[in-house]
C-alpha positions in Angstrom: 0.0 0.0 0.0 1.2 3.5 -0.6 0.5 6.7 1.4 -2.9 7.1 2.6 -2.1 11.0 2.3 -2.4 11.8 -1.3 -2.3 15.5 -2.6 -4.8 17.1 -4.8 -4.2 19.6 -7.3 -5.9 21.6 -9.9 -4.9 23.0 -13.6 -5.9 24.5 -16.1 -4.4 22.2 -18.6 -4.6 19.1 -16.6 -3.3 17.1 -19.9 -0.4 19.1 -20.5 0.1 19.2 -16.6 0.1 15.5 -16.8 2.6 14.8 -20.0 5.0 17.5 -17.8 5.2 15.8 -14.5 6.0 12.8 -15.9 8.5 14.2 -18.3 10.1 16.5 -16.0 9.7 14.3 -12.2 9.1 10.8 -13.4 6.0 10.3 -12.1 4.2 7.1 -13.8 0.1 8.0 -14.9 -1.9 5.5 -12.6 -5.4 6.0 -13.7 -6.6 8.7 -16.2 -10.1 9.6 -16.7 -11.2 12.7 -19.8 -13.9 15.0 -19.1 -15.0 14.6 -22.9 -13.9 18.2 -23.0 -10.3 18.0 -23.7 -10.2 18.0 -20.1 -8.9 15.6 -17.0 -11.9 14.5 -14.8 -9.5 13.6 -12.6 -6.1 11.6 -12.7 -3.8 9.7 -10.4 0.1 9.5 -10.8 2.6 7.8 -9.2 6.0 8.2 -7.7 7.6 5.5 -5.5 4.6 4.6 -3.1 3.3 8.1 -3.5 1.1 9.6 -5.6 -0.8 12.8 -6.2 -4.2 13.1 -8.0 -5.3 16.4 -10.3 -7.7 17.3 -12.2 -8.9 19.9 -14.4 -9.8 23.2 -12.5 -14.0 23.5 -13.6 -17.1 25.0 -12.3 -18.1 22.3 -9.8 -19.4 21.9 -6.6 -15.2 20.6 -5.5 -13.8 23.2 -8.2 -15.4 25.6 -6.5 -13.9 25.1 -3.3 -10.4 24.8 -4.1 -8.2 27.7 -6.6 -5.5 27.2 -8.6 -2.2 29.3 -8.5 -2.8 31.7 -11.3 -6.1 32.7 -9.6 -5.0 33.3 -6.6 -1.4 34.8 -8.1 1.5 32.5 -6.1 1.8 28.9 -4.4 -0.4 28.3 -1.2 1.2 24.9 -0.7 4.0 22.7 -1.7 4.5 19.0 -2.2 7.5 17.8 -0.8 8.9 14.9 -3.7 11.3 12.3 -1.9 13.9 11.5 -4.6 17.7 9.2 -4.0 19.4 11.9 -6.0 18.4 15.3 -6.2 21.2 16.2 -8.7 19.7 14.1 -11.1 16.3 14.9 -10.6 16.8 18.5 -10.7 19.2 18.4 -14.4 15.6 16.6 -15.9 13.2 18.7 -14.4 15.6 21.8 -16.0 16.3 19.9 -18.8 11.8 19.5 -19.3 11.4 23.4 -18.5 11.2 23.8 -14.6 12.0 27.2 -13.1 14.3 26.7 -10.1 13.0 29.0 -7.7 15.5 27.9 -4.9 19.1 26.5 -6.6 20.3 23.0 -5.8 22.3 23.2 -2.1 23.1 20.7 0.9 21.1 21.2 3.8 21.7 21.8 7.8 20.3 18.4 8.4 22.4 16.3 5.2 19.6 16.8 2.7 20.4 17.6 -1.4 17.5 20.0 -1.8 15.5 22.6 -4.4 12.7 24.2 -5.1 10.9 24.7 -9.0 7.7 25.9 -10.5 5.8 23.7 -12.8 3.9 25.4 -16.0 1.3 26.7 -14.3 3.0 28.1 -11.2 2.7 25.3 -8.4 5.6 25.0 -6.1 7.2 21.5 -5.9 10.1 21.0 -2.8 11.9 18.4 -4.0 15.4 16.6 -1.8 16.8 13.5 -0.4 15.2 14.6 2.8 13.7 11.1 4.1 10.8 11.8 6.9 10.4 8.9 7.9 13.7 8.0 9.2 14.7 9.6 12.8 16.6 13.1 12.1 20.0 13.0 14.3 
């Protein structure tokens, strides 16, 4: 079983949002489901045991309740990706169009971390930072 916690996030290009993450992070599409509109009803991708579920951003009763970044103008949150090496990660997320909002650096606590924007504007925290394992 992966992570019972599971991010949700909304775009206004769901598809293309879809064909970047996996370009530029790796991430493997789990489930897809159109809207019929040239939209994502809603969509589940994968990275490691993790995984993160978007849509497209529409006029419903849950799109209504939740914004996207270029409404509101800048991130509200960030998913934290868990990666084995950051270096790597970060040359194909460049290489697939990320801006690196926070360079590539060695943490206080022995992490490889940085920090991007995807195409439309989310902030993704990605290191070798592994929460689950005591911090000495």
């Amino acid at each position: 079983m992966g992570s019972p916690l599971i991010p949700t996030l909304r775009y206004h290009d769901a598809p293309a949002a879809i064909e970047w993450l996996v370009t530029a992070f790796g991430f493997e599409v789990h489930q897809r489901f159109d809207d019929g509109d040239g939209g994502v009803a809603h969509a589940e991708l994968t990275f490691g045991d993790g995984m993160v579920m978007l849509g497209s951003a529409t006029d419903s009763p849950y799109g209504r309740l939740v914004t996207t970044v270029r409404e509101v103008g800048r991130p509200t949150s960030s998913p934290y990706l868990m990666v084995t090496d950051a270096k790597a990660h970060h040359d194909r997320a460049v290489a697939a169009g990320a801006e690196i909002v926070i360079e590539l650096h060695e943490t206080d606590h022995g992490s490889t971390d940085y920090a991007c924007l995807d195409p439309e504007g989310n902030l993704w925290n990605v290191g070798t930072y592994d929460p689950w394992q005591p911090f000495e």
